[in-house]
Backbone as XML, in Angstrom:
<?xml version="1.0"?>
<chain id="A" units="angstrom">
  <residue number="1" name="UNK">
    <atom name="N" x="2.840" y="20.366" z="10.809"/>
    <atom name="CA" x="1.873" y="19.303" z="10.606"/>
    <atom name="C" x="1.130" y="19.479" z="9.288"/>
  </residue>
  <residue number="2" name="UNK">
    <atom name="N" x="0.784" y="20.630" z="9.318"/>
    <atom name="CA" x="0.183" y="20.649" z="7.615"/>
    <atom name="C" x="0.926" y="20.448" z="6.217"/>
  </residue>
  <residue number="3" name="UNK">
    <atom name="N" x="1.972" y="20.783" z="6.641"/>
    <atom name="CA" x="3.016" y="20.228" z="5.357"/>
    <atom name="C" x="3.344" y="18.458" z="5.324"/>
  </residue>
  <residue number="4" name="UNK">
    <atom name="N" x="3.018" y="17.897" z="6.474"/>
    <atom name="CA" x="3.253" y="16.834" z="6.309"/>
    <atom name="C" x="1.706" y="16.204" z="5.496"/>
  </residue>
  <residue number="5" name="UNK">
    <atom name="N" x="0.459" y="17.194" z="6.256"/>
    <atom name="CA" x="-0.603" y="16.161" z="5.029"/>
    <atom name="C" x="-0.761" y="16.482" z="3.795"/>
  </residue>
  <residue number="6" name="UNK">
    <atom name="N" x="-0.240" y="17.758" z="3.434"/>
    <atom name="CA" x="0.035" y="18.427" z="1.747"/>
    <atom name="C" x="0.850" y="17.276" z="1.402"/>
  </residue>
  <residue number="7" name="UNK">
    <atom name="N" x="1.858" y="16.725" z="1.981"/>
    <atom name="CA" x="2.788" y="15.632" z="1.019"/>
    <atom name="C" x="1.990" y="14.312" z="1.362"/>
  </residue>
  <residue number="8" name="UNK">
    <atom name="N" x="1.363" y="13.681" z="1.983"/>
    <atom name="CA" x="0.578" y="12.529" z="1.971"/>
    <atom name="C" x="-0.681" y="13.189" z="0.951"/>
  </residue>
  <residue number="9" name="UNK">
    <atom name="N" x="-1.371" y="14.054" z="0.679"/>
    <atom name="CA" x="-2.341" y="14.368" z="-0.269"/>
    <atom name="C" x="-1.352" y="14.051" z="-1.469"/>
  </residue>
  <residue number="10" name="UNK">
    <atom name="N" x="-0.226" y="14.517" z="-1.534"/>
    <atom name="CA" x="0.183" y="15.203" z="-2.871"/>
    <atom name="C" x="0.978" y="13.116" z="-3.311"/>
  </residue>
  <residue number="11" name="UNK">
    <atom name="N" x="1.220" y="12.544" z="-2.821"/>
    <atom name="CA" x="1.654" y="11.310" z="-2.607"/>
    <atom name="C" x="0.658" y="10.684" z="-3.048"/>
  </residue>
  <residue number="12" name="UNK">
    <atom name="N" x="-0.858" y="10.678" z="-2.448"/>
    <atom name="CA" x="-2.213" y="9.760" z="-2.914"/>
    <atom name="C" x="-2.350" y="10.117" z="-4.379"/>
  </residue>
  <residue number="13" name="UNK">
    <atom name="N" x="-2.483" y="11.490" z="-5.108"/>
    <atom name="CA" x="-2.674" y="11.505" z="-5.866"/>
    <atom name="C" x="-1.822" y="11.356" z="-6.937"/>
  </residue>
  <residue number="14" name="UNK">
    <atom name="N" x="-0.424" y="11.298" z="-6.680"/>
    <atom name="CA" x="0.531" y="10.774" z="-7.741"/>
    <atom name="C" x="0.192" y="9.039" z="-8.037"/>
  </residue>
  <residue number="15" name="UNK">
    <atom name="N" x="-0.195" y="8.496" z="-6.819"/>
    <atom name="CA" x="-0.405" y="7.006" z="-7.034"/>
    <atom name="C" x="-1.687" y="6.483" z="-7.800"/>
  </residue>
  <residue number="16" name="UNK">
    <atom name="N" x="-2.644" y="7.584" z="-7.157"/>
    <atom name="CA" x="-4.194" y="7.669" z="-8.334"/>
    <atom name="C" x="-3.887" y="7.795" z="-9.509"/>
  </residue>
  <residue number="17" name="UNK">
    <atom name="N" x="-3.155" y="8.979" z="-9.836"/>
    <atom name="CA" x="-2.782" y="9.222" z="-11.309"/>
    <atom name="C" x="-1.847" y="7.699" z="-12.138"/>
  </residue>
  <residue number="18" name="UNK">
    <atom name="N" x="-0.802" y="7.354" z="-11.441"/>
    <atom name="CA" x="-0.040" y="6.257" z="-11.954"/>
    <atom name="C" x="-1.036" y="5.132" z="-11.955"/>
  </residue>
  <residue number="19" name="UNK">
    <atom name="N" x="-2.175" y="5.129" z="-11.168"/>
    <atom name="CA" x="-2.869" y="3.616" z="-11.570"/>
    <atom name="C" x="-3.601" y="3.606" z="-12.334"/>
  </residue>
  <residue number="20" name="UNK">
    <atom name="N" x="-4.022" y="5.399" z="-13.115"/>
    <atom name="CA" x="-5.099" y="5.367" z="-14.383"/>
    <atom name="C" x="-4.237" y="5.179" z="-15.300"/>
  </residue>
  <residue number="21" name="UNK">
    <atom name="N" x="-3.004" y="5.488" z="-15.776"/>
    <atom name="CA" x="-2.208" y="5.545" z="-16.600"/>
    <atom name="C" x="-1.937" y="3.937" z="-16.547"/>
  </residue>
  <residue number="22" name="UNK">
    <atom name="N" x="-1.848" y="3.421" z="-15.738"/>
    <atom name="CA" x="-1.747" y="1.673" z="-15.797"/>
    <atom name="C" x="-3.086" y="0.772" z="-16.379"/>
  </residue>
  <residue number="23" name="UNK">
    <atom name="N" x="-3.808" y="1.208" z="-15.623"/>
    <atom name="CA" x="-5.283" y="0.947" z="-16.641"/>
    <atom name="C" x="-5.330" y="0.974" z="-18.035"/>
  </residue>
  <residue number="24" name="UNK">
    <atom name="N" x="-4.934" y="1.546" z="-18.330"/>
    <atom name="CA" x="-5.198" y="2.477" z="-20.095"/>
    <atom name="C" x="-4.140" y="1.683" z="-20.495"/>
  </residue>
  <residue number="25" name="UNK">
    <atom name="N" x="-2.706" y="1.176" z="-19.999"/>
    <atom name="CA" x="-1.233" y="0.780" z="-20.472"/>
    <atom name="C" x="-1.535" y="-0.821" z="-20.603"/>
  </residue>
  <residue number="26" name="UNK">
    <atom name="N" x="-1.840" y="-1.031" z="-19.603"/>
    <atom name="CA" x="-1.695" y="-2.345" z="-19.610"/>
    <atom name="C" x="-2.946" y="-3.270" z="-19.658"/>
  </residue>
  <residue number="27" name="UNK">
    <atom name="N" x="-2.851" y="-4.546" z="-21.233"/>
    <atom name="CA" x="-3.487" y="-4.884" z="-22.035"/>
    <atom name="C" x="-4.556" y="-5.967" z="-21.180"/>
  </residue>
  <residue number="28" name="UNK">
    <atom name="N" x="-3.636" y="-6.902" z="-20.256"/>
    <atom name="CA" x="-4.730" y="-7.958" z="-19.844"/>
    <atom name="C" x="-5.508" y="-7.463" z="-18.329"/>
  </residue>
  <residue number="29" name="UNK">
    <atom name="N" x="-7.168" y="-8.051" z="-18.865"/>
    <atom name="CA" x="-7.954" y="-7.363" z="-18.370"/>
    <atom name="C" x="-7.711" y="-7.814" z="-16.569"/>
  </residue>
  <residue number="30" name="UNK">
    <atom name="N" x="-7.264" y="-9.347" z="-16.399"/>
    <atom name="CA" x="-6.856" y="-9.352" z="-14.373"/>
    <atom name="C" x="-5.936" y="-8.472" z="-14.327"/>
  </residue>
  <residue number="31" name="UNK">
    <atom name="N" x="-4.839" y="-7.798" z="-14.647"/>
    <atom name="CA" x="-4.013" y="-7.506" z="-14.772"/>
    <atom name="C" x="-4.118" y="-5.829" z="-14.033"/>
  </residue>
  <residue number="32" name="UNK">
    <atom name="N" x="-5.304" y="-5.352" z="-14.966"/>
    <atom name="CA" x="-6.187" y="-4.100" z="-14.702"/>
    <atom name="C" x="-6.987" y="-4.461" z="-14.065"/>
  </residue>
  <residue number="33" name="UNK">
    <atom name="N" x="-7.420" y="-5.201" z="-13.129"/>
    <atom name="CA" x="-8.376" y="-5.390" z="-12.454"/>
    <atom name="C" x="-7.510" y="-5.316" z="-10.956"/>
  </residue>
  <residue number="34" name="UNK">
    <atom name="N" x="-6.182" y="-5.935" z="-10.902"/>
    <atom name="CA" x="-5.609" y="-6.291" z="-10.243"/>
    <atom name="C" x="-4.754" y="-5.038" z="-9.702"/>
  </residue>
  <residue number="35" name="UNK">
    <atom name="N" x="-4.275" y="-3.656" z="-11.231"/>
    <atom name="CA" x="-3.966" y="-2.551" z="-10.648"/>
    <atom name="C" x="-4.475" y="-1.526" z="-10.390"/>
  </residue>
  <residue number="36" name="UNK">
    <atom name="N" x="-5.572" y="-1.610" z="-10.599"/>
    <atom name="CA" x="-6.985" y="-0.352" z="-10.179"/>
    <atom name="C" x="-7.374" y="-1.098" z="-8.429"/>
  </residue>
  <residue number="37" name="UNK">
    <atom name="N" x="-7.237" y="-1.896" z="-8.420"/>
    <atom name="CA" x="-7.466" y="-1.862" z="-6.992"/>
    <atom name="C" x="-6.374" y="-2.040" z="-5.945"/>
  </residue>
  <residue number="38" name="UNK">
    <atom name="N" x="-5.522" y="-2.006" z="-6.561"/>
    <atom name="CA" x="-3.969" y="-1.571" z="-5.670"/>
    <atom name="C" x="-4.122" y="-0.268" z="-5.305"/>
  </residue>
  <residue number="39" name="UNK">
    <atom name="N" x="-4.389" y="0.164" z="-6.965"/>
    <atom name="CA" x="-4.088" y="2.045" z="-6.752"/>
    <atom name="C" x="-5.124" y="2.680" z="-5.690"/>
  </residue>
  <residue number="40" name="UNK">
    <atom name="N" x="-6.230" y="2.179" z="-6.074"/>
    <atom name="CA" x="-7.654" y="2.468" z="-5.319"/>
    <atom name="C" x="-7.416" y="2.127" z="-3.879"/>
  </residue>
  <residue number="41" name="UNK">
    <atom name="N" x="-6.627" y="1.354" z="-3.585"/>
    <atom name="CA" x="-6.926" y="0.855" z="-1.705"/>
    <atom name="C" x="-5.669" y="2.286" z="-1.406"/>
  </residue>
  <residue number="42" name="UNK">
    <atom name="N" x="-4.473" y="2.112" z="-2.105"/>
    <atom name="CA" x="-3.289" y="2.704" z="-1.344"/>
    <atom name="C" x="-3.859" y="4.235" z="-1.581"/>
  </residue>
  <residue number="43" name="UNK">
    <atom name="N" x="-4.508" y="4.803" z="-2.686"/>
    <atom name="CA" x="-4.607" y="6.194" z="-3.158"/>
    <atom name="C" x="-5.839" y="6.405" z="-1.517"/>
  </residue>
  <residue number="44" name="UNK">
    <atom name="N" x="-6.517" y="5.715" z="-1.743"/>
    <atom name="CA" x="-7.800" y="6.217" z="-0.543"/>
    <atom name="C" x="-7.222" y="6.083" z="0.956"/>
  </residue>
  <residue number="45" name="UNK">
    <atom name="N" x="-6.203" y="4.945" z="0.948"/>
    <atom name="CA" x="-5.826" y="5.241" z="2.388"/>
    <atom name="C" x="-4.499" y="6.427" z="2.695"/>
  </residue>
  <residue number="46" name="UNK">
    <atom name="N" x="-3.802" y="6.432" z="1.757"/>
    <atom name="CA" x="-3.022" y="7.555" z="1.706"/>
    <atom name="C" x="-3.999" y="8.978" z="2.816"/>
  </residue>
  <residue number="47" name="UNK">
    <atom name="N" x="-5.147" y="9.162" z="1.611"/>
    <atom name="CA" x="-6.018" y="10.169" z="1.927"/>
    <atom name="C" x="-6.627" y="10.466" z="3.177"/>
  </residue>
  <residue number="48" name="UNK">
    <atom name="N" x="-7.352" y="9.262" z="3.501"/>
    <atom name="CA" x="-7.361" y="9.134" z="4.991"/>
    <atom name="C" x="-6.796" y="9.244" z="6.126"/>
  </residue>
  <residue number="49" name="UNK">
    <atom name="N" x="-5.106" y="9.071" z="5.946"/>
    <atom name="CA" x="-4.536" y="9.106" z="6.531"/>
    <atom name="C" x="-4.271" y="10.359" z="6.622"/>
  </residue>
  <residue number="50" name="UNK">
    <atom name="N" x="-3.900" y="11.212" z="5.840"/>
    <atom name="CA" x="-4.187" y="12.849" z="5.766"/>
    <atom name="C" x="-5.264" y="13.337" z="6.694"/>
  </residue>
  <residue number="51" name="UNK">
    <atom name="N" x="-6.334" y="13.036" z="6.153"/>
    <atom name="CA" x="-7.405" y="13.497" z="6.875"/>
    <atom name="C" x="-7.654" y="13.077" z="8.551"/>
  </residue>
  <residue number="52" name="UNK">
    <atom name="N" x="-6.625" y="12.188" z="8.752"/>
    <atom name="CA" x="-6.564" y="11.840" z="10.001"/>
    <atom name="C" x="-5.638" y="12.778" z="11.025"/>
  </residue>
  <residue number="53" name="UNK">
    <atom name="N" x="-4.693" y="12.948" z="9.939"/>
    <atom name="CA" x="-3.860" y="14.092" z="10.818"/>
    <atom name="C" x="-4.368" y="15.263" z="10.717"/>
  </residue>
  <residue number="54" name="UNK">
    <atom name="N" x="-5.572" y="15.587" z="9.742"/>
    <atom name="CA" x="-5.898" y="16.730" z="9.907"/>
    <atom name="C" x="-7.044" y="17.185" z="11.005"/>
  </residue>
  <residue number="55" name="UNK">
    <atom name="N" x="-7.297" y="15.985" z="11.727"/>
    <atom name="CA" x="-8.170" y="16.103" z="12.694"/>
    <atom name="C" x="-7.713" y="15.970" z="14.032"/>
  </residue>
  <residue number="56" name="UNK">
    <atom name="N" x="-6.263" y="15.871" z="13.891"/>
    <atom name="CA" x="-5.436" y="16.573" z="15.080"/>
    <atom name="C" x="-5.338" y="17.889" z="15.250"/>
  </residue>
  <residue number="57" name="UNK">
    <atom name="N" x="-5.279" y="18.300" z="14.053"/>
    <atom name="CA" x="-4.514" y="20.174" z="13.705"/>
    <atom name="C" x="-5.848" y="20.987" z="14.890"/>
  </residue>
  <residue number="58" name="UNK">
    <atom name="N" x="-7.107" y="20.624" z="14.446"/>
    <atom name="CA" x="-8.615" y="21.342" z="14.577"/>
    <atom name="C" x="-8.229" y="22.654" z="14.592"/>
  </residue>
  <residue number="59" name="UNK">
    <atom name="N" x="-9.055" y="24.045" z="15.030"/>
    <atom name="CA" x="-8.702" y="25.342" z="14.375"/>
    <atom name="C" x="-7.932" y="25.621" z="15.003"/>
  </residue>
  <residue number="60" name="UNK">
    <atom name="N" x="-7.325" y="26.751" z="13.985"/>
    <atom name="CA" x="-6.818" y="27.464" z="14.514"/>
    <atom name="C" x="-6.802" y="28.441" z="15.458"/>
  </residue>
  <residue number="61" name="UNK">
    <atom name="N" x="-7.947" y="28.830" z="15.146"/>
    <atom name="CA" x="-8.455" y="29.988" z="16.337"/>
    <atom name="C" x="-8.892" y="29.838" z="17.626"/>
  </residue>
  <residue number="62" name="UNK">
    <atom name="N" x="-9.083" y="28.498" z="17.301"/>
    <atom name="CA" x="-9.205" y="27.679" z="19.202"/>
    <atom name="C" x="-8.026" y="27.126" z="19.417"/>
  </residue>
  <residue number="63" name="UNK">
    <atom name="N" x="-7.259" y="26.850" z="19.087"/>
    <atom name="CA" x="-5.888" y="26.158" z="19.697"/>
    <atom name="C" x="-5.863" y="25.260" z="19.321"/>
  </residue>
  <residue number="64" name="UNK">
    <atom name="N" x="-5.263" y="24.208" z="19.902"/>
    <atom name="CA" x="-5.059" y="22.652" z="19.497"/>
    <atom name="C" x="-6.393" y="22.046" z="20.725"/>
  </residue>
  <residue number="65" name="UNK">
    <atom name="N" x="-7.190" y="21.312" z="19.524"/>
    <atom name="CA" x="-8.328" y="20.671" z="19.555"/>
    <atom name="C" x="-8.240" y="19.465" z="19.190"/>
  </residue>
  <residue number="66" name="UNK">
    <atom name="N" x="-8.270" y="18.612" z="20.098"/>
    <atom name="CA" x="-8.470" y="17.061" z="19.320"/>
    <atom name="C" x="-9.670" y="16.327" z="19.643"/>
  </residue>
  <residue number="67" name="UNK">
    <atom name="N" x="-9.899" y="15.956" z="18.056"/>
    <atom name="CA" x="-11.808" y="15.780" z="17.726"/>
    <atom name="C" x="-11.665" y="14.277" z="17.836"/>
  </residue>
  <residue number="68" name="UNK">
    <atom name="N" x="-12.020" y="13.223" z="19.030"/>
    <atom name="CA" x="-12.324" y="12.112" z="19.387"/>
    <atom name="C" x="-13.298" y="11.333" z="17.950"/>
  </residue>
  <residue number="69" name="UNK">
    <atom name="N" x="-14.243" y="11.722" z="18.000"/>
    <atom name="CA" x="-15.441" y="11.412" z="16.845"/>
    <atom name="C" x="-14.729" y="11.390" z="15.371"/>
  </residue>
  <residue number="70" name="UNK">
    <atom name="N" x="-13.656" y="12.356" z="15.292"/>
    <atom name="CA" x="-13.628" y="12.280" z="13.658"/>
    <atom name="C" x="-12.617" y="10.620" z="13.995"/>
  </residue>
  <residue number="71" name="UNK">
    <atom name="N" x="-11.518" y="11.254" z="14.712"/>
    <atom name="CA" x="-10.664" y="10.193" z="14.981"/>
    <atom name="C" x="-11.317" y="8.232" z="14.903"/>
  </residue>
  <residue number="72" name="UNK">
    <atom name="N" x="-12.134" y="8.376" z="15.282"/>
    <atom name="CA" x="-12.721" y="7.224" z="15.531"/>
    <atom name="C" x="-13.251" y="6.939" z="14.492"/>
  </residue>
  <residue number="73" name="UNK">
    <atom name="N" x="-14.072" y="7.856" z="13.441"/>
    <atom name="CA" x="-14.614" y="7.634" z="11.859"/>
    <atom name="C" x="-13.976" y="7.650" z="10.915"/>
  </residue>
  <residue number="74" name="UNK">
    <atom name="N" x="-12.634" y="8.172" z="11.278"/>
    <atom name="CA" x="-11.233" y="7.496" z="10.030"/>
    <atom name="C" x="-10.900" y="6.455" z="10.371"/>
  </residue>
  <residue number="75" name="UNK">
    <atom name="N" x="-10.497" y="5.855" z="11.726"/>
    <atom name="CA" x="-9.943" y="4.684" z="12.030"/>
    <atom name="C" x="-11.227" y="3.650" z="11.402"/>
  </residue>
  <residue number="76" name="UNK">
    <atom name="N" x="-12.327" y="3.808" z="11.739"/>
    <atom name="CA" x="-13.503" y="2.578" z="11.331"/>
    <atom name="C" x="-13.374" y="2.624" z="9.465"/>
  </residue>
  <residue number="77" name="UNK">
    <atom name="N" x="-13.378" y="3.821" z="9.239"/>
    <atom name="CA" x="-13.046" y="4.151" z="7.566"/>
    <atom name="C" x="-11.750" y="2.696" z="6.998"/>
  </residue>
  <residue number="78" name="UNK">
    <atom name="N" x="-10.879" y="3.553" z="7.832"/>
    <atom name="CA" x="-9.558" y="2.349" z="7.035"/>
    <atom name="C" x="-9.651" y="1.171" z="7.253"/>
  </residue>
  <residue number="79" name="UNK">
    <atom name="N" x="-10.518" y="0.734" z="8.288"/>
    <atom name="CA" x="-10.819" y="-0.613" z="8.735"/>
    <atom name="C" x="-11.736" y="-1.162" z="7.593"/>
  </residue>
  <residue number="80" name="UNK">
    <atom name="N" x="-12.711" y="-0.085" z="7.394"/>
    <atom name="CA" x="-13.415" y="-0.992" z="6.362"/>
    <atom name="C" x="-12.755" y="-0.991" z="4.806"/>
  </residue>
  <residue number="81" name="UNK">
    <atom name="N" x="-12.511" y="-0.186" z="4.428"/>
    <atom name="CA" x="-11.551" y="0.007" z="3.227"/>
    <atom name="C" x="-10.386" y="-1.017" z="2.969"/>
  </residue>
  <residue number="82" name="UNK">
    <atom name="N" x="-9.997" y="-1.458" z="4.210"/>
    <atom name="CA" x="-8.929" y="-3.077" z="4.262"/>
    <atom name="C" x="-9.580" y="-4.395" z="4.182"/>
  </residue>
  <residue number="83" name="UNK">
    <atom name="N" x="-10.641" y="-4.059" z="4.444"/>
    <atom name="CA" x="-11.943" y="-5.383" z="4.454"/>
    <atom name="C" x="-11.883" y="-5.735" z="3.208"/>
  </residue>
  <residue number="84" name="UNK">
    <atom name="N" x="-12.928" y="-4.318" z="2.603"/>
    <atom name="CA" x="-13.804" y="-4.833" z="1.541"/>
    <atom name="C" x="-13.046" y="-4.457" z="0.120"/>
  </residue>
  <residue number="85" name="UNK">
    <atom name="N" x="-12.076" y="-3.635" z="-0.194"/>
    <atom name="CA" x="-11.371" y="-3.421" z="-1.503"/>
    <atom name="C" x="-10.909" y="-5.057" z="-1.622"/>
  </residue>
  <residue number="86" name="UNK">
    <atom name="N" x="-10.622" y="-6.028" z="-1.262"/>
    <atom name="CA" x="-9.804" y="-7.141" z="-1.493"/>
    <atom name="C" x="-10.903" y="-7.982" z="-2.402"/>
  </residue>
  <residue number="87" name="UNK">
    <atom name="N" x="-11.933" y="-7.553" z="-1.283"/>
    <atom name="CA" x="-13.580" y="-8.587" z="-1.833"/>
    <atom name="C" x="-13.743" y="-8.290" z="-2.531"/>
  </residue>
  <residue number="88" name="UNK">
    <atom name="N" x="-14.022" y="-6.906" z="-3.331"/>
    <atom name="CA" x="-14.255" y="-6.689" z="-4.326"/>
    <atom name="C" x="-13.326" y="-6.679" z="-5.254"/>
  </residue>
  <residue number="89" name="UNK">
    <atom name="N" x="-12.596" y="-6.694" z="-5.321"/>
    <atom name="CA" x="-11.502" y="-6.661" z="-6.231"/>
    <atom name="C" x="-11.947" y="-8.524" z="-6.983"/>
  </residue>
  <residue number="90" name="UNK">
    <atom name="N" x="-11.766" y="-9.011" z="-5.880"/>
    <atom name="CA" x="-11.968" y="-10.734" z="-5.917"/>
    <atom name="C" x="-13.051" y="-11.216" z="-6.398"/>
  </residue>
  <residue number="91" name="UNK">
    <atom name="N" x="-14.388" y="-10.180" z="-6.239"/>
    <atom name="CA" x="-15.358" y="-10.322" z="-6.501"/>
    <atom name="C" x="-15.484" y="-10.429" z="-8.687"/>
  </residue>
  <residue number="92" name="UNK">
    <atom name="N" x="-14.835" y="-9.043" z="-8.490"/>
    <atom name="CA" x="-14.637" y="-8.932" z="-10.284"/>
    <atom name="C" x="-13.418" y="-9.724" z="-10.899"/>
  </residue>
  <residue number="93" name="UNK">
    <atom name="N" x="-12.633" y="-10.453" z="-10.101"/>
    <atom name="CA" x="-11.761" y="-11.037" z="-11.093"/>
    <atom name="C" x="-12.779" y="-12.653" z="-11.248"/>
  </residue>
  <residue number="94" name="UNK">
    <atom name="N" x="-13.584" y="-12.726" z="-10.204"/>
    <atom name="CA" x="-13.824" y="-14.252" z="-10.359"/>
    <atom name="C" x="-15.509" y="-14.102" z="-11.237"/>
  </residue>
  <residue number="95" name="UNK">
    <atom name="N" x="-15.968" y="-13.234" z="-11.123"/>
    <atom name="CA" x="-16.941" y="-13.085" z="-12.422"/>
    <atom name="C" x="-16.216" y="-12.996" z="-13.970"/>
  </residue>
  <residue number="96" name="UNK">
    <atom name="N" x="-15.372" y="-12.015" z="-13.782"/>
    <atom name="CA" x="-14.710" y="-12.126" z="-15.337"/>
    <atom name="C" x="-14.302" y="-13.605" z="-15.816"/>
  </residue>
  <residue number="97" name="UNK">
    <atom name="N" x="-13.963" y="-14.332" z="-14.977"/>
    <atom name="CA" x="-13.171" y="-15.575" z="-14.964"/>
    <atom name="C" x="-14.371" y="-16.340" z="-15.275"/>
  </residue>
  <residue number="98" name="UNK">
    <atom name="N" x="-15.475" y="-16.338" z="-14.649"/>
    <atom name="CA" x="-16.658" y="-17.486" z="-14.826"/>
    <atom name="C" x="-17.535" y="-16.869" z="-16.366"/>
  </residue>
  <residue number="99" name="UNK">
    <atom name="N" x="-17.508" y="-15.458" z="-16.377"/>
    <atom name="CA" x="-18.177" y="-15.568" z="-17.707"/>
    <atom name="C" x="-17.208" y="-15.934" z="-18.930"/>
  </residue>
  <residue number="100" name="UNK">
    <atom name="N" x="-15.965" y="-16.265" z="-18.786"/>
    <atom name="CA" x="-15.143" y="-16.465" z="-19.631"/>
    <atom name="C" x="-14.140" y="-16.192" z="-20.460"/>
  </residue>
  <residue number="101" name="UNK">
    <atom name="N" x="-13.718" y="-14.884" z="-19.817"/>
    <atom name="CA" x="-12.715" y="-13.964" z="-19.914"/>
    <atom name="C" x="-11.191" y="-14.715" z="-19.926"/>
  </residue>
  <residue number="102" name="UNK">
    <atom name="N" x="-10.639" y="-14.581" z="-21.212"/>
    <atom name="CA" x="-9.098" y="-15.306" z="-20.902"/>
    <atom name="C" x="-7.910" y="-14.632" z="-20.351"/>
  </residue>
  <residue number="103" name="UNK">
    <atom name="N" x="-7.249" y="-15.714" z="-19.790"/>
    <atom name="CA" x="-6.262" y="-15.408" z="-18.766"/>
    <atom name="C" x="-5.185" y="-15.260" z="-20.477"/>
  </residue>
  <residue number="104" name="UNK">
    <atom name="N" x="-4.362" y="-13.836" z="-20.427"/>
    <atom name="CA" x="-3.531" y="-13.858" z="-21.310"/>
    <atom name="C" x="-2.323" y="-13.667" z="-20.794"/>
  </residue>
  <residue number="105" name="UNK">
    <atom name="N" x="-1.125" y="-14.467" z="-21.646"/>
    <atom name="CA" x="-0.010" y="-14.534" z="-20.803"/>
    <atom name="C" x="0.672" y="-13.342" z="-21.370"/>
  </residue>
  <residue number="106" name="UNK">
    <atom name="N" x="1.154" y="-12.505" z="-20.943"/>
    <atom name="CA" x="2.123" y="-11.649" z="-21.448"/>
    <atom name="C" x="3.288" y="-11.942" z="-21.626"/>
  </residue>
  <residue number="107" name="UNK">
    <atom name="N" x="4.487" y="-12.092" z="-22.276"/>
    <atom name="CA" x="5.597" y="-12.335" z="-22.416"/>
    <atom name="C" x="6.696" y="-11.581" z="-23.060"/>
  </residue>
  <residue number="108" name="UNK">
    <atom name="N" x="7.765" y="-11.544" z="-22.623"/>
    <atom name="CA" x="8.671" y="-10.569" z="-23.215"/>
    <atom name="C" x="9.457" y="-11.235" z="-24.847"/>
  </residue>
  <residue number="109" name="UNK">
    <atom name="N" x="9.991" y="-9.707" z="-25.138"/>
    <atom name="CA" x="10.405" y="-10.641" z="-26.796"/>
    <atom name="C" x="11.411" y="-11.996" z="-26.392"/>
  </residue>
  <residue number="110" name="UNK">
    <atom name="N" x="12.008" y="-12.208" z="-25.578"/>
    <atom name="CA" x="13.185" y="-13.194" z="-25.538"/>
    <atom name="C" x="12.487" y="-14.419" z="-25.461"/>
  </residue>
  <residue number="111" name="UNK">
    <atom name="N" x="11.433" y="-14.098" z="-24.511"/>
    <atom name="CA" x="10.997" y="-15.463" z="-24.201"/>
    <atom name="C" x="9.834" y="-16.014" z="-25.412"/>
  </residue>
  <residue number="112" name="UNK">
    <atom name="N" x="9.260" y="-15.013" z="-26.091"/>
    <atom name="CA" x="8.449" y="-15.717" z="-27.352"/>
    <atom name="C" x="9.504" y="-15.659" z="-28.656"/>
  </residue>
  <residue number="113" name="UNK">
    <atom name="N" x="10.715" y="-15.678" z="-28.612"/>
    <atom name="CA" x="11.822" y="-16.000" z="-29.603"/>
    <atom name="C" x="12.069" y="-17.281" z="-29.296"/>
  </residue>
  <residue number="114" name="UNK">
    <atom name="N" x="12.037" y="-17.494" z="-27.622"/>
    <atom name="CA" x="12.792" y="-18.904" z="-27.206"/>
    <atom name="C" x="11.364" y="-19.948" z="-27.589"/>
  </residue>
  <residue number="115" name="UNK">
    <atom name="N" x="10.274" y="-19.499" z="-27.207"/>
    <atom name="CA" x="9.313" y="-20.373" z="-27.448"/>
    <atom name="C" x="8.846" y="-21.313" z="-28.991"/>
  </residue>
  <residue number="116" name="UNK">
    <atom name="N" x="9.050" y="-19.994" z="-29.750"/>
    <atom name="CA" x="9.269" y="-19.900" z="-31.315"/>
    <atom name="C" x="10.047" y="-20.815" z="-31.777"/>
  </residue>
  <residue number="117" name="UNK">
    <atom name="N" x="11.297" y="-20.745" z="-31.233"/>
    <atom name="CA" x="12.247" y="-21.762" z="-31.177"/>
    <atom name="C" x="12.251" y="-23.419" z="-31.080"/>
  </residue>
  <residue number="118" name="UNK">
    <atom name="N" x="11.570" y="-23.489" z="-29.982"/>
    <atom name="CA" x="11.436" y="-24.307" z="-29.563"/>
    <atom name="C" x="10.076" y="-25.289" z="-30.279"/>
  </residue>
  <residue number="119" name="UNK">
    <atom name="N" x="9.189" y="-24.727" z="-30.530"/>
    <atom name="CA" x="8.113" y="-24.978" z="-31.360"/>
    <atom name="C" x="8.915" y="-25.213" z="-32.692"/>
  </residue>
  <residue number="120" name="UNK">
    <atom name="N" x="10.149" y="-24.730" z="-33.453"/>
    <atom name="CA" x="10.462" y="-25.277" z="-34.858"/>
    <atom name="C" x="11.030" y="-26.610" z="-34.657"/>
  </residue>
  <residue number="121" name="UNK">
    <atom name="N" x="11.682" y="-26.515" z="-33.328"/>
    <atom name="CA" x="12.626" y="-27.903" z="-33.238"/>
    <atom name="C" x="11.358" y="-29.024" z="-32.956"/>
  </residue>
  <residue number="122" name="UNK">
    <atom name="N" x="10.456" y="-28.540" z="-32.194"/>
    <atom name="CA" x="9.335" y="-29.761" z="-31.859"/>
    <atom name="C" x="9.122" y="-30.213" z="-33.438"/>
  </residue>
  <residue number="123" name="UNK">
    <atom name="N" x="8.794" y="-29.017" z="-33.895"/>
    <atom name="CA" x="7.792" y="-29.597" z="-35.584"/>
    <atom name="C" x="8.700" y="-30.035" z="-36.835"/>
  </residue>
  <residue number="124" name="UNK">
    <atom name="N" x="10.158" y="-29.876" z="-36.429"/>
    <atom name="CA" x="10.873" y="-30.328" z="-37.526"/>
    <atom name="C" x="11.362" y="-31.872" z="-37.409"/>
  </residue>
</chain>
């Protein structure tokens, strides 16, 4: 059992790490708004979920102990963590949006060659 929450720990934090590195990578600001709170809901429930099995293990030196109370304060945990990461997330894309923050389109080279394109034939 403990090797299984070492790899759900070790799992949350590869996904924490990949969503700061996405932050910093990637240019438009919903974009980063949109993958910091992916990383943030899945990295924290990952964790929880760890910590949930770790409140099966209880000591060692007493045997197998299962703690009702913690059990019940992770489950209310992930409950609220599914609530409110969405709201907030929603909360900051629709302020950025009202103070006036532009929506930028990203596009790959093919498609701003084809656009390019298409813009000479309009103007010629």
């Amino acid at each position: 059992m403990i090797y299984v929450i070492i790899f759900l720990l070790v799992i949350a934090w590869i996904f924490i790490f990949f969503g700061m590195v996405s932050v910093f990578k990637i240019k438009n600001l919903y974009s980063r708004i949109l993958s910091a709170a992916t990383i943030d809901t899945v990295g924290s429930l990952v964790i929880l979920i760890a910590l949930l099995f770790s409140s099966f293990l209880g000591d060692f030196e007493e045997g197998f102990s299962f703690k009702y109370d913690y059990v019940i304060r992770f489950v209310l945990l992930i409950g609220f963590l599914l609530v409110t990461t969405p709201i907030s997330s929603h909360v900051n894309i629709r302020s950025a949006y009202l103070s006036g923050v532009e929506v930028k389109e990203l596009l790959h080279e093919e498609d701003k060659a084809k656009l390019e394109k298409e813009e000479g034939e309009l103007n010629a």
